[in-house]
N, C-alpha and C positions, 0 to 999 in steps of 0.2 A: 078633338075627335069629331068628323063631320058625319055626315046621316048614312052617307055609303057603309063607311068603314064599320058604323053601328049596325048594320042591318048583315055584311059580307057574315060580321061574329055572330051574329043571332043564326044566321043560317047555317054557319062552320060547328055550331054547337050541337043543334037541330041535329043535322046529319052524323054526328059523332054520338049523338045518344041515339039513333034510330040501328048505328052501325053496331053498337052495345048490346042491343036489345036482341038483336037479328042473330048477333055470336053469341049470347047467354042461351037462346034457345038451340040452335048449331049445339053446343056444348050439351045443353041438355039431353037433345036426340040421340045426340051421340053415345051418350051414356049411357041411354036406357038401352039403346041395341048390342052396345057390351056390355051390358047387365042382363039381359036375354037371352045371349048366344053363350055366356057363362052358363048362366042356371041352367039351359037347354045340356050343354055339355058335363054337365053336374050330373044330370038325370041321365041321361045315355050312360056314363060311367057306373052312375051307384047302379043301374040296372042289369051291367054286364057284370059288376061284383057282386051283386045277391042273387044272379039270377041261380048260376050253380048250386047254394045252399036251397034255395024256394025247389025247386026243379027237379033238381037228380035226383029220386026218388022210387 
């Protein structure tokens, strides 16, 4: 193995864990904002179903 082929892998590895890290958080964001736009629509719903019992009065 010469110094090229040593250095191409060093850098082939580099880039593949920087590409890991970039989609782990990708993944993350992503999550949080369908975990957001859930609860949000959680909240609209239980509010249109309690509202009639709070209300009509």
């Amino acid at each position: 193995m010469n110094k090229t082929d040593f250095i191409y892998r060093e850098y082939i590895a580099q880039e593949t864990h920087s590409c890991l890290i970039t989609m782990s958080f990708l993944l993350f964001f992503a999550t949080l904002t369908t975990l957001s736009t859930l609860i949000n629509q959680m909240h609209i719903q239980s509010n249109q179903l309690f509202k009639p019992i709070f209300y009509d009065k």
